[in-house]
PyMOL Python script that loads the backbone (N, CA, C, O; Angstrom):
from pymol import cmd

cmd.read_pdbstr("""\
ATOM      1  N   UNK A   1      99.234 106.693  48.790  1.00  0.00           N
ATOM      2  CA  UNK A   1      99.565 106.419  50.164  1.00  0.00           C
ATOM      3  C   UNK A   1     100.765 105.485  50.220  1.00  0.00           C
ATOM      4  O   UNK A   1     100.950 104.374  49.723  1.00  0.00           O
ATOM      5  N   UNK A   2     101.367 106.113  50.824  1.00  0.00           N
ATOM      6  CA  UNK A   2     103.282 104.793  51.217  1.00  0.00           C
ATOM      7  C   UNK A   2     102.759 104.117  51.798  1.00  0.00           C
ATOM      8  O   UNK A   2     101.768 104.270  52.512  1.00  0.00           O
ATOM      9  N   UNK A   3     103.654 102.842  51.461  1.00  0.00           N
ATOM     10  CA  UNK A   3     103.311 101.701  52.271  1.00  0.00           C
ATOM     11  C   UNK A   3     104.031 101.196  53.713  1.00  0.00           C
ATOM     12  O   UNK A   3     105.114 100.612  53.731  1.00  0.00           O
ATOM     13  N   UNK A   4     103.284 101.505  54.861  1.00  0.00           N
ATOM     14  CA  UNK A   4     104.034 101.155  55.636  1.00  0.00           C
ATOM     15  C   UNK A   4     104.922  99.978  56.139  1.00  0.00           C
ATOM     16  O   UNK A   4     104.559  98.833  55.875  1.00  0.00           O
ATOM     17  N   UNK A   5     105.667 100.117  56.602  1.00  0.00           N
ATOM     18  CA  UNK A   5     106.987  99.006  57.352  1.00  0.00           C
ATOM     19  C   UNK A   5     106.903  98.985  58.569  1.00  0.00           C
ATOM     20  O   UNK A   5     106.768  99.989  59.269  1.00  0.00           O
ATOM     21  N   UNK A   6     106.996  97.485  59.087  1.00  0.00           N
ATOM     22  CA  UNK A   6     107.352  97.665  60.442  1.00  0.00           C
ATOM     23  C   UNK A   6     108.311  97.620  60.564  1.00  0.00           C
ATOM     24  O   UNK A   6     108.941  97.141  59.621  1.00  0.00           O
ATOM     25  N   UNK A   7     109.114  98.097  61.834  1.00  0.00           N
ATOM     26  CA  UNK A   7     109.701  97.980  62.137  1.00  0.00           C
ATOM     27  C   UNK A   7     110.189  97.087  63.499  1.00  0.00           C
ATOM     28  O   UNK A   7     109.733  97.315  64.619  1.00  0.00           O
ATOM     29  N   UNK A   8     111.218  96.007  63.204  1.00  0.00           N
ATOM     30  CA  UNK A   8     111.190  95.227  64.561  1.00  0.00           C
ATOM     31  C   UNK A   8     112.059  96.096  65.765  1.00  0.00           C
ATOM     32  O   UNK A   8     112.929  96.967  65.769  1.00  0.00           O
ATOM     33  N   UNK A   9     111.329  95.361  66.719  1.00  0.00           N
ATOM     34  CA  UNK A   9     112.129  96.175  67.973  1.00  0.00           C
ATOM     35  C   UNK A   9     112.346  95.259  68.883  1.00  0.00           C
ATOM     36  O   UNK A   9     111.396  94.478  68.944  1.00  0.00           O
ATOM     37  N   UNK A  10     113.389  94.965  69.787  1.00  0.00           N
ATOM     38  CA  UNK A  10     114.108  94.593  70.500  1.00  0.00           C
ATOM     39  C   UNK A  10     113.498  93.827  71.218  1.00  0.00           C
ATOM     40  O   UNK A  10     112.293  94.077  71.242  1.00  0.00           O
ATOM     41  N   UNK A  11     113.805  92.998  71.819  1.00  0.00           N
ATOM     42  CA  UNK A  11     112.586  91.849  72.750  1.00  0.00           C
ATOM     43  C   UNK A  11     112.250  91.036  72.425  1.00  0.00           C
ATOM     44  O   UNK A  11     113.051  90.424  71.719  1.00  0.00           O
ATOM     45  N   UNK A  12     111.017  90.439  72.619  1.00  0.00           N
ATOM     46  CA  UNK A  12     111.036  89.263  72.438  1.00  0.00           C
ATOM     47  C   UNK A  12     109.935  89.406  70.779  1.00  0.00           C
ATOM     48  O   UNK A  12     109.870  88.500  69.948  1.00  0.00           O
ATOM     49  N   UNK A  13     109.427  90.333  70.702  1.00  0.00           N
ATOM     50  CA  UNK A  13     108.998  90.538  69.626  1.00  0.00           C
ATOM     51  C   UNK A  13     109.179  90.441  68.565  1.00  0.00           C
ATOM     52  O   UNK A  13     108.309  90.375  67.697  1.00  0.00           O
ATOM     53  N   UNK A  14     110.844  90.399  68.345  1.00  0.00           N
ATOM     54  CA  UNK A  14     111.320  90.201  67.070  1.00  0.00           C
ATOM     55  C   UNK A  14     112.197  89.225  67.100  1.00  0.00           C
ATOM     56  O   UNK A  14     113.074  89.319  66.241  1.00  0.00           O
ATOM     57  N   UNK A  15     112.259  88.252  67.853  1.00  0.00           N
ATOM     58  CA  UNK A  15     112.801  86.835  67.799  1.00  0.00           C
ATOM     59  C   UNK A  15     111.882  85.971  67.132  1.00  0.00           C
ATOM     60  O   UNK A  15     110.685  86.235  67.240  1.00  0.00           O
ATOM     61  N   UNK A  16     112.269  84.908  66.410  1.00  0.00           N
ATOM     62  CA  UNK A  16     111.395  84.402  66.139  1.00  0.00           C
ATOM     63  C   UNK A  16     111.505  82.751  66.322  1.00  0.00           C
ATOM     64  O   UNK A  16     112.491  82.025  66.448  1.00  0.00           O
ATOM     65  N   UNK A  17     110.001  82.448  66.282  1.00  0.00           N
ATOM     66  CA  UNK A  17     109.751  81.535  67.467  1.00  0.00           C
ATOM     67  C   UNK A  17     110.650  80.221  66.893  1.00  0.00           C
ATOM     68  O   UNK A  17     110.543  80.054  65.678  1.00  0.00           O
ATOM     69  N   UNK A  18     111.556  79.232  67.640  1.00  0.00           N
ATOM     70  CA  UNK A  18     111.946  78.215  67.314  1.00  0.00           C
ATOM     71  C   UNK A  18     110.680  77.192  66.636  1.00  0.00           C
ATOM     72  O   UNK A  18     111.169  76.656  65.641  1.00  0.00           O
ATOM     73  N   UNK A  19     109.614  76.859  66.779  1.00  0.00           N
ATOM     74  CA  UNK A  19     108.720  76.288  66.260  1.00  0.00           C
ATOM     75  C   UNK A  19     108.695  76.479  65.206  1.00  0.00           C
ATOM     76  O   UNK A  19     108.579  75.624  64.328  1.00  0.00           O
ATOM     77  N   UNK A  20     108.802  77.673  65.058  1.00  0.00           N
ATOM     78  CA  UNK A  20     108.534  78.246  63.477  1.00  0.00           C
ATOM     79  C   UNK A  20     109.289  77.613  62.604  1.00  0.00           C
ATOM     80  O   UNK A  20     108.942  76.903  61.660  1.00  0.00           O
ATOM     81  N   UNK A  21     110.326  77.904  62.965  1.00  0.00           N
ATOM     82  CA  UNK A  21     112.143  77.212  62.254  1.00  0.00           C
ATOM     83  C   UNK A  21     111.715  75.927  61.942  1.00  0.00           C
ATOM     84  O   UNK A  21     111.321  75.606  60.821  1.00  0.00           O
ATOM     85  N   UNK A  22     111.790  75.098  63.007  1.00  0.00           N
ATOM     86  CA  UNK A  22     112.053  73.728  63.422  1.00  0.00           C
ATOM     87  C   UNK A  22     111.004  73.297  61.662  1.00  0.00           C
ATOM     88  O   UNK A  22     111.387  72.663  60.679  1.00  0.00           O
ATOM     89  N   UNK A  23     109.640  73.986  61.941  1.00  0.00           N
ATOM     90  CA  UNK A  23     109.019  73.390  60.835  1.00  0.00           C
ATOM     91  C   UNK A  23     109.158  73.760  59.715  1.00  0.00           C
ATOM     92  O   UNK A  23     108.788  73.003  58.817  1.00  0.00           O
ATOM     93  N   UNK A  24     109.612  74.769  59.459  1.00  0.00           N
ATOM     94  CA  UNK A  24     110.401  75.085  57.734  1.00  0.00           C
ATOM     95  C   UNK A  24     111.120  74.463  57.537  1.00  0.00           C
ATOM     96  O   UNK A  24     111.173  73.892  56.447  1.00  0.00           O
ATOM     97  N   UNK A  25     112.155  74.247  58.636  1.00  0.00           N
ATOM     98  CA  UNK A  25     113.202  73.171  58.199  1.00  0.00           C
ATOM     99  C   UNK A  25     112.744  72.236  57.630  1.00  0.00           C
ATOM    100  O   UNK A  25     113.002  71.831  56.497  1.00  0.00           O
ATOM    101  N   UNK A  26     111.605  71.598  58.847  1.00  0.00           N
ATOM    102  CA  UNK A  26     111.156  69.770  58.357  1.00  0.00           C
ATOM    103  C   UNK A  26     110.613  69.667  57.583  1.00  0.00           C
ATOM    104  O   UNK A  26     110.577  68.497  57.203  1.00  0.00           O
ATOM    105  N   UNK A  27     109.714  70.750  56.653  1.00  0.00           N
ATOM    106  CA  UNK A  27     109.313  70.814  55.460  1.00  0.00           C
ATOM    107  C   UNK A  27     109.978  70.910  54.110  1.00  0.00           C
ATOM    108  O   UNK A  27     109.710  70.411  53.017  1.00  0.00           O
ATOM    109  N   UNK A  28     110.853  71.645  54.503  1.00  0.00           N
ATOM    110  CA  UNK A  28     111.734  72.523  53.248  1.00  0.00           C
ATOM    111  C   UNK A  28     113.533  72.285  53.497  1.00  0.00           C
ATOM    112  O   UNK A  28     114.173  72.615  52.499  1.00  0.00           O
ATOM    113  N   UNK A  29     114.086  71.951  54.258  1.00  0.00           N
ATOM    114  CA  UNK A  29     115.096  71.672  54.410  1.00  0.00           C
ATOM    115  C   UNK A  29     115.890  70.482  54.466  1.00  0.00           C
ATOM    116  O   UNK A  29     115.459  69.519  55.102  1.00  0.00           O
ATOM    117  N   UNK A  30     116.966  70.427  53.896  1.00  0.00           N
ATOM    118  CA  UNK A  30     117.500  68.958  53.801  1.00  0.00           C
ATOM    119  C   UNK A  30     117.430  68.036  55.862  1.00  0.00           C
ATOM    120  O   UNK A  30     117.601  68.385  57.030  1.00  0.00           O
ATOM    121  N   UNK A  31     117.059  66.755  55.048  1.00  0.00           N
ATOM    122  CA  UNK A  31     117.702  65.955  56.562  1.00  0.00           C
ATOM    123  C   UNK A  31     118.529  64.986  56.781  1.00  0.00           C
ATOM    124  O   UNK A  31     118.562  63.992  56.056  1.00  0.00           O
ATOM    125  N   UNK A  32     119.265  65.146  57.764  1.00  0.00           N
ATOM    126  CA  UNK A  32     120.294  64.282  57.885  1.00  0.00           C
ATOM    127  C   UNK A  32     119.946  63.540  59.430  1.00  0.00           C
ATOM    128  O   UNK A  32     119.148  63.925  60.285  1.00  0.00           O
ATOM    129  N   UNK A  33     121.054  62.068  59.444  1.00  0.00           N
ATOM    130  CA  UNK A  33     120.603  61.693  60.657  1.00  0.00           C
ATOM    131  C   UNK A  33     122.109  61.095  61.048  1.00  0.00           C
ATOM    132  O   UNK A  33     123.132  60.916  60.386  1.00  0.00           O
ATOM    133  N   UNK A  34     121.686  60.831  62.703  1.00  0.00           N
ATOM    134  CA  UNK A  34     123.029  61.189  63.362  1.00  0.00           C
ATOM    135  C   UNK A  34     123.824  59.906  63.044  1.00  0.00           C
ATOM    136  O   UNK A  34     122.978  59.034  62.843  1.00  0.00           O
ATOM    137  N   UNK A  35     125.364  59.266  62.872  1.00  0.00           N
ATOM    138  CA  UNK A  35     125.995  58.351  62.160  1.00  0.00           C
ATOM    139  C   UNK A  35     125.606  57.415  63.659  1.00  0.00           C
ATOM    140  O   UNK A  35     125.351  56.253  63.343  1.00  0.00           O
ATOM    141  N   UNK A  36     125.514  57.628  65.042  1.00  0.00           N
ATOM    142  CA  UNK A  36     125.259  57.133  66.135  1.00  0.00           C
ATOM    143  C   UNK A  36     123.753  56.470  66.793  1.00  0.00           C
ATOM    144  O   UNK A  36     123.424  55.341  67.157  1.00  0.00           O
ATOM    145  N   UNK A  37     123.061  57.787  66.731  1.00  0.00           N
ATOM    146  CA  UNK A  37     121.449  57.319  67.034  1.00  0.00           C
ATOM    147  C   UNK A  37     120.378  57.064  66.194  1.00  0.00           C
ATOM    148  O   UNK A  37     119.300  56.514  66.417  1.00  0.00           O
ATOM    149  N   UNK A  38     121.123  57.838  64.606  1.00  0.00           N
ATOM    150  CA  UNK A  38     119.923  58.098  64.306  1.00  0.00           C
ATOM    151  C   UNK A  38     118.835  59.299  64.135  1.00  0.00           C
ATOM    152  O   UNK A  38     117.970  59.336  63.260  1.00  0.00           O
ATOM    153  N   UNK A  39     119.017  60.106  64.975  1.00  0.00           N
ATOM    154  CA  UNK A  39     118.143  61.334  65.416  1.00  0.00           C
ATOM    155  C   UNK A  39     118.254  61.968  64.184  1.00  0.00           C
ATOM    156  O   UNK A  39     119.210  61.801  63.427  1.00  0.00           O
ATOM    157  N   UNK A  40     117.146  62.809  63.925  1.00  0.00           N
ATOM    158  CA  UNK A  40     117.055  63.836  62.998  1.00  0.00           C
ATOM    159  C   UNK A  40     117.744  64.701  63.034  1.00  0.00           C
ATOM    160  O   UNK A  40     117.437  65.294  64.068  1.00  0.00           O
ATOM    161  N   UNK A  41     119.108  65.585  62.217  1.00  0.00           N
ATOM    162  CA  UNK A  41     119.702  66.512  62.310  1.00  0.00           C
ATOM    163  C   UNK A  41     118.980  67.672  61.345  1.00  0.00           C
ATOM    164  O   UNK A  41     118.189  66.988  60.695  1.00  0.00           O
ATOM    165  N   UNK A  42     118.853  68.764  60.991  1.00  0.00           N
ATOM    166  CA  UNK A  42     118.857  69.726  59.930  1.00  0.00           C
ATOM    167  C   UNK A  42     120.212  70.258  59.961  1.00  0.00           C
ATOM    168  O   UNK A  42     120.129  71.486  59.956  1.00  0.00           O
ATOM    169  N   UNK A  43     121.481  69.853  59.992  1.00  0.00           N
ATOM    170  CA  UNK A  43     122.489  70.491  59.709  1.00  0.00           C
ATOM    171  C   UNK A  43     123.629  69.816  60.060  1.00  0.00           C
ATOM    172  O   UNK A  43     123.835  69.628  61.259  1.00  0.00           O
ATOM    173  N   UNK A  44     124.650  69.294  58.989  1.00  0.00           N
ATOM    174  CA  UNK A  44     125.166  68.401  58.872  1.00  0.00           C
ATOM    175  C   UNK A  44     126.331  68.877  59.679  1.00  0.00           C
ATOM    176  O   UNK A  44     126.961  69.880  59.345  1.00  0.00           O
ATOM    177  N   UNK A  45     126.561  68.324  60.508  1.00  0.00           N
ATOM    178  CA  UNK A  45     128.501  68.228  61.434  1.00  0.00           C
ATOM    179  C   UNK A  45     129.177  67.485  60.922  1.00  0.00           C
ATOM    180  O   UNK A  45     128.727  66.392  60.576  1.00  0.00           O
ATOM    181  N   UNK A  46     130.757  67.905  60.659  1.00  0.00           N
ATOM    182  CA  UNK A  46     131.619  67.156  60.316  1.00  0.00           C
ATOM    183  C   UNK A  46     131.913  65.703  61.012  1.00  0.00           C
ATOM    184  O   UNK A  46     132.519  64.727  60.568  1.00  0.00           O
ATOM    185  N   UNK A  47     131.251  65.924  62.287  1.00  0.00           N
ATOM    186  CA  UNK A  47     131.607  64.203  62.754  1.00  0.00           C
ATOM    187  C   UNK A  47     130.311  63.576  62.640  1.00  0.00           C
ATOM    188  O   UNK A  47     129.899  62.574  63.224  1.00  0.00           O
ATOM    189  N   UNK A  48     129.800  64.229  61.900  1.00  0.00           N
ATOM    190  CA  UNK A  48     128.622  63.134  61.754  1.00  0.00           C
ATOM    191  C   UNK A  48     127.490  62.997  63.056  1.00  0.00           C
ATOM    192  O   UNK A  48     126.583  62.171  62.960  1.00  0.00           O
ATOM    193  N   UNK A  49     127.570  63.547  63.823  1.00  0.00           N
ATOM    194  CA  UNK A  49     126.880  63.237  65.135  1.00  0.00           C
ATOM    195  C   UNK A  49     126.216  64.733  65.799  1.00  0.00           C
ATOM    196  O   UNK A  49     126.605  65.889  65.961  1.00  0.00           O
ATOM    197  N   UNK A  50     125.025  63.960  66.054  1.00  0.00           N
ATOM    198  CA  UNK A  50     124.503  65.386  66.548  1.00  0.00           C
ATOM    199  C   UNK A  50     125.091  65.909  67.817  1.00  0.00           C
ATOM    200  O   UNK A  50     126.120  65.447  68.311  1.00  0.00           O
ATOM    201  N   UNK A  51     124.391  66.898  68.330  1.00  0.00           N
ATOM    202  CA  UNK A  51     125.008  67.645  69.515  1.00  0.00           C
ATOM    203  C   UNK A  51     125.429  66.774  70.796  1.00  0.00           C
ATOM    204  O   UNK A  51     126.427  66.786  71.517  1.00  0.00           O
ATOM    205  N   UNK A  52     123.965  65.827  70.772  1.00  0.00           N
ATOM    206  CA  UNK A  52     123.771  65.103  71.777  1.00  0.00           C
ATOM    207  C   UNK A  52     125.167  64.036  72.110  1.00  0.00           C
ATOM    208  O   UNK A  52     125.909  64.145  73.086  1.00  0.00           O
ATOM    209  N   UNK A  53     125.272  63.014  71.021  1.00  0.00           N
ATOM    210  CA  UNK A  53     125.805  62.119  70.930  1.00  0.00           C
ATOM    211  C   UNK A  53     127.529  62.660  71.000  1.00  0.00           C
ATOM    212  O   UNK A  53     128.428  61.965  71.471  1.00  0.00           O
ATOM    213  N   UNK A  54     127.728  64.131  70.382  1.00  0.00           N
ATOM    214  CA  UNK A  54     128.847  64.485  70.212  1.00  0.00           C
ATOM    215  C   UNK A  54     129.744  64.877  71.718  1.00  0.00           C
ATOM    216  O   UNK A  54     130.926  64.632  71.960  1.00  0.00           O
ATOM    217  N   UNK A  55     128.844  65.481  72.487  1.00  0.00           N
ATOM    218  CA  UNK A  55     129.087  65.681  73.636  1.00  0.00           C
ATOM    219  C   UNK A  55     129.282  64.490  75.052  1.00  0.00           C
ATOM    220  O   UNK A  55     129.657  64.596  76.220  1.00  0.00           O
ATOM    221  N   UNK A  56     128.769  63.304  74.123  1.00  0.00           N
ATOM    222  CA  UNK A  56     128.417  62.192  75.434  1.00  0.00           C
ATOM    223  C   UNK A  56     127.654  62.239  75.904  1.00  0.00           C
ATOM    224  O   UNK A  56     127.754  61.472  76.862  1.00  0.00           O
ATOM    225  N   UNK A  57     126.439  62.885  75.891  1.00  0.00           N
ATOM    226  CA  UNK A  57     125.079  62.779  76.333  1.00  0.00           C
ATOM    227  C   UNK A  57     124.462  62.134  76.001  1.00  0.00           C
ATOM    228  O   UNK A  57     123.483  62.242  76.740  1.00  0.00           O
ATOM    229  N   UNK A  58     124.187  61.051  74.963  1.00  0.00           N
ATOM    230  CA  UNK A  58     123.404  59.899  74.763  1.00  0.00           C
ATOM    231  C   UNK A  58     124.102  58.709  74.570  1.00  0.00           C
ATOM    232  O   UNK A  58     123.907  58.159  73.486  1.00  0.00           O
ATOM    233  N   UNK A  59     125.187  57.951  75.681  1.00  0.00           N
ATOM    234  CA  UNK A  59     125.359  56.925  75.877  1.00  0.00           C
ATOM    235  C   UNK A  59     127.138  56.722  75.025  1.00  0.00           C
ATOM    236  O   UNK A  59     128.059  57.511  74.812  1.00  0.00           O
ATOM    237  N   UNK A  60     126.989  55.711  74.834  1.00  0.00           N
ATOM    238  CA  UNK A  60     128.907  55.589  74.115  1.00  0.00           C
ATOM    239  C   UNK A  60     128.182  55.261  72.427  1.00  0.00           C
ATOM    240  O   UNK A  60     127.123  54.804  71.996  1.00  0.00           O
ATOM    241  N   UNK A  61     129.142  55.669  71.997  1.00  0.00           N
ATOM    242  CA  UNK A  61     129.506  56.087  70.207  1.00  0.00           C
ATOM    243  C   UNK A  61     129.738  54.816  69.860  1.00  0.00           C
ATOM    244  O   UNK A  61     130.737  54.248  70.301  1.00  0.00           O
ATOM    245  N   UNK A  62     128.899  54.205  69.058  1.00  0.00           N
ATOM    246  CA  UNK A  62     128.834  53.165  68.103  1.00  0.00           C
ATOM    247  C   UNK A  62     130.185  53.161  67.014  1.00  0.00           C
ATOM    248  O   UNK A  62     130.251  53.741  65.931  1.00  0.00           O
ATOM    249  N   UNK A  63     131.123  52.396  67.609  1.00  0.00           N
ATOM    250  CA  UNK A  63     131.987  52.797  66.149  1.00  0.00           C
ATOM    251  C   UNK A  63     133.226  51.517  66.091  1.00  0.00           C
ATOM    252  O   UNK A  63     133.966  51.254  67.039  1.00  0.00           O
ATOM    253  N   UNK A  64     133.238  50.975  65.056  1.00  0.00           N
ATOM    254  CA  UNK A  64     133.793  49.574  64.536  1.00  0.00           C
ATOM    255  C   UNK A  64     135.326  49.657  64.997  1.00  0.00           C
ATOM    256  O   UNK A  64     136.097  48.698  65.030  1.00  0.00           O
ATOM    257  N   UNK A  65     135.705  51.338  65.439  1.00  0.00           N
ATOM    258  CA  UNK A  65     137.205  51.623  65.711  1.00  0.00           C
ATOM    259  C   UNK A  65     138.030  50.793  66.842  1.00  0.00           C
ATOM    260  O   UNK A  65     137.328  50.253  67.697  1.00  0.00           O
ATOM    261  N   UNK A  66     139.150  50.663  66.924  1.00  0.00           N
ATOM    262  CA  UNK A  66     139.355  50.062  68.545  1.00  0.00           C
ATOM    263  C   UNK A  66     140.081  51.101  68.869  1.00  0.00           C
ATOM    264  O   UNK A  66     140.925  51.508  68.071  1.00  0.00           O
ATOM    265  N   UNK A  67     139.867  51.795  70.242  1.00  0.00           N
ATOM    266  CA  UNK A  67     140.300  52.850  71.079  1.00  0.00           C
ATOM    267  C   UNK A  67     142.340  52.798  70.902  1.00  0.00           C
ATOM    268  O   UNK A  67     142.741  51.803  71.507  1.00  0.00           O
ATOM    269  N   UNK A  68     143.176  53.364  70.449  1.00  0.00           N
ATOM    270  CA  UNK A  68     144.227  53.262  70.359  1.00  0.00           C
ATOM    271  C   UNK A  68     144.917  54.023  72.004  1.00  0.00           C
ATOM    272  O   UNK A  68     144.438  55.101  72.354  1.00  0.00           O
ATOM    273  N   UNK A  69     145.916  53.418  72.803  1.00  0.00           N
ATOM    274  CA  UNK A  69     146.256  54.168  73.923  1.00  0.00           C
ATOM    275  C   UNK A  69     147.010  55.043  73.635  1.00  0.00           C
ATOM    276  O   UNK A  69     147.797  54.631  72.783  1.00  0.00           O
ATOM    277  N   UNK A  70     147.162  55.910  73.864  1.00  0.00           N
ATOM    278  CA  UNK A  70     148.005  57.482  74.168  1.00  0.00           C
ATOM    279  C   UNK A  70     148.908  57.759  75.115  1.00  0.00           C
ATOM    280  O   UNK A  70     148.576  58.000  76.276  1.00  0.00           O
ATOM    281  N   UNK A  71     150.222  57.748  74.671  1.00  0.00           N
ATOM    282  CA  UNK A  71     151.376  58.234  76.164  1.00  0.00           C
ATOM    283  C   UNK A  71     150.545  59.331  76.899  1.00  0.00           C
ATOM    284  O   UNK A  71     149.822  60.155  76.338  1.00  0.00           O
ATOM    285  N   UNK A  72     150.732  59.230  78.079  1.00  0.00           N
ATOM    286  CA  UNK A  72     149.907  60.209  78.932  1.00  0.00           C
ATOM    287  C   UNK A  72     150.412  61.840  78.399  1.00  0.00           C
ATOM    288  O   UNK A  72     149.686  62.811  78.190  1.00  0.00           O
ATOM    289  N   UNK A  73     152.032  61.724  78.264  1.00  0.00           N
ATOM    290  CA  UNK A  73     152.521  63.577  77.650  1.00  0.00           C
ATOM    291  C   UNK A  73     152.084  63.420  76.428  1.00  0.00           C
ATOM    292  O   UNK A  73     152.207  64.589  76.061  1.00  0.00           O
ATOM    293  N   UNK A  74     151.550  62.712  75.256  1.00  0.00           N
ATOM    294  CA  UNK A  74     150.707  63.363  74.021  1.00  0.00           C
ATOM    295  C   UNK A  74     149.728  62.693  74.292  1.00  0.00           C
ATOM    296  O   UNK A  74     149.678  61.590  73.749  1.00  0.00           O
ATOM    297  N   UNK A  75     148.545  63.104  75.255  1.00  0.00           N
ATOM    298  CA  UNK A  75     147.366  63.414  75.019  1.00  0.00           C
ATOM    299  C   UNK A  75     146.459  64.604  74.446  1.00  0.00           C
ATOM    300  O   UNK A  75     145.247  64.525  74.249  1.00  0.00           O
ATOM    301  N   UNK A  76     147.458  65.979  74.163  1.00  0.00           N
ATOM    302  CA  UNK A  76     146.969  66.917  73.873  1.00  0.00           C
ATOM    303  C   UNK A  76     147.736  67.075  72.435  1.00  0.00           C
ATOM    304  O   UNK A  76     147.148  67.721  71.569  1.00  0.00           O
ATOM    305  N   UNK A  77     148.671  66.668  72.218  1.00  0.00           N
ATOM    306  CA  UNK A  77     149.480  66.835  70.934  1.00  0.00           C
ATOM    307  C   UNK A  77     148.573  66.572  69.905  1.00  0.00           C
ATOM    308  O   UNK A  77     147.787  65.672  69.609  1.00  0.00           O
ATOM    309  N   UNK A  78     149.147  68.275  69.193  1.00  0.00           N
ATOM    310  CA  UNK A  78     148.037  68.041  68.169  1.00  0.00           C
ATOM    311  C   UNK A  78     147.217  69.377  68.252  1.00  0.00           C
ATOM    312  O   UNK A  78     147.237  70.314  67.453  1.00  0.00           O
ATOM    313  N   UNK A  79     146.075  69.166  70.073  1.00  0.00           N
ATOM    314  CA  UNK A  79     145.282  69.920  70.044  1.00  0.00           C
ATOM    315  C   UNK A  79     145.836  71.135  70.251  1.00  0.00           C
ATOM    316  O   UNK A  79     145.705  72.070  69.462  1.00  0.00           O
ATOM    317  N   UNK A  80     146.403  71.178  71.190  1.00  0.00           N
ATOM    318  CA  UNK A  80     147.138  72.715  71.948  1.00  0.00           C
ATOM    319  C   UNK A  80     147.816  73.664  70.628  1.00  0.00           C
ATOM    320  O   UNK A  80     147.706  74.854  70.332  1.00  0.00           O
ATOM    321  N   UNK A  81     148.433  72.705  70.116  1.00  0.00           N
ATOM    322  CA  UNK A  81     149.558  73.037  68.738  1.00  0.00           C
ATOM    323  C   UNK A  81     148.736  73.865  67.440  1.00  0.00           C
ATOM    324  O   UNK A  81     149.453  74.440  66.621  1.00  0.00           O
ATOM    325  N   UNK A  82     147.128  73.922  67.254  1.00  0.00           N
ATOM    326  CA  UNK A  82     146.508  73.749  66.679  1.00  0.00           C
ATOM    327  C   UNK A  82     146.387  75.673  66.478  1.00  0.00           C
ATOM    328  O   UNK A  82     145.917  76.392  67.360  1.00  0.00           O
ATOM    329  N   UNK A  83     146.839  76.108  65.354  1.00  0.00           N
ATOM    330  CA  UNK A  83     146.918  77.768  65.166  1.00  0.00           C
ATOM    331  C   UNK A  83     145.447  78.412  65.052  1.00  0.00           C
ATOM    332  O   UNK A  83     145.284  79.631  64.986  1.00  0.00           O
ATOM    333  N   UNK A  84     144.338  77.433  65.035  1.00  0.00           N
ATOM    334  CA  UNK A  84     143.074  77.928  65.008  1.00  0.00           C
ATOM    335  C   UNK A  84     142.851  78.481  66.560  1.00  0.00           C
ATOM    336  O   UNK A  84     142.174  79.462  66.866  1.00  0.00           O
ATOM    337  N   UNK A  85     143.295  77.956  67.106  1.00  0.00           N
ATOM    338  CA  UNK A  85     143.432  78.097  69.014  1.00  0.00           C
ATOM    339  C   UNK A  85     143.886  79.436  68.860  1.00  0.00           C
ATOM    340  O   UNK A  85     143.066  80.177  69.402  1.00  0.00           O
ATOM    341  N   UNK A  86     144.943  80.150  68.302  1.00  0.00           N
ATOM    342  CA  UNK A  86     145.621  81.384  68.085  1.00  0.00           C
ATOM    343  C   UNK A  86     145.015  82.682  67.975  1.00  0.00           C
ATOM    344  O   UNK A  86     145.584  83.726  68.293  1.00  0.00           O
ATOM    345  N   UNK A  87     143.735  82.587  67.475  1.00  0.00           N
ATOM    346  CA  UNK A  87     143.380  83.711  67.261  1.00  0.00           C
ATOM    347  C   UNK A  87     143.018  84.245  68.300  1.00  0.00           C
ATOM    348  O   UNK A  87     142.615  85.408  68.288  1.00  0.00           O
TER     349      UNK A  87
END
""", "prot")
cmd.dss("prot")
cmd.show_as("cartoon", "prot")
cmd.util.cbc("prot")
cmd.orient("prot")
């Protein structure tokens, strides 16, 4: 007798549940924490900061830097110029 397969199908049936994830991760996956709050990351960002903190959603960024001012015409210099923007 073959062994049957399921097959997944479309919906919500074959998503699978974030819970699920969340705890493989916290079991089995490296952890990192945010350079700002603290918070538990499973997946390291180049700035160091989770989603939250990266976006400004949890308050102002802890950081020893002092804010440097910017001529108002290069405030974007740099970004705009940037050939990853290009594609």
């Amino acid at each position: 007798m073959a062994k049957k397969t399921r097959v997944l199908r479309r919906g919500p049936r074959s998503l699978l549940p974030s819970s699920y994830l969340i705890k493989a991760l916290a079991h089995h996956g490296p952890r990192y924490e945010c350079e700002n709050c603290g918070d538990t990351m499973f997946v390291r960002y180049e700035s160091g900061l989770c989603p939250l903190c990266f976006n400004g959603r949890r308050g102002a960024i802890a950081s020893d830097e002092v804010p440097q001012p910017v001529p108002e015409h290069l405030a974007l210099a740099g970004v705009l110029d940037d050939p990853v923007l290009e594609r």
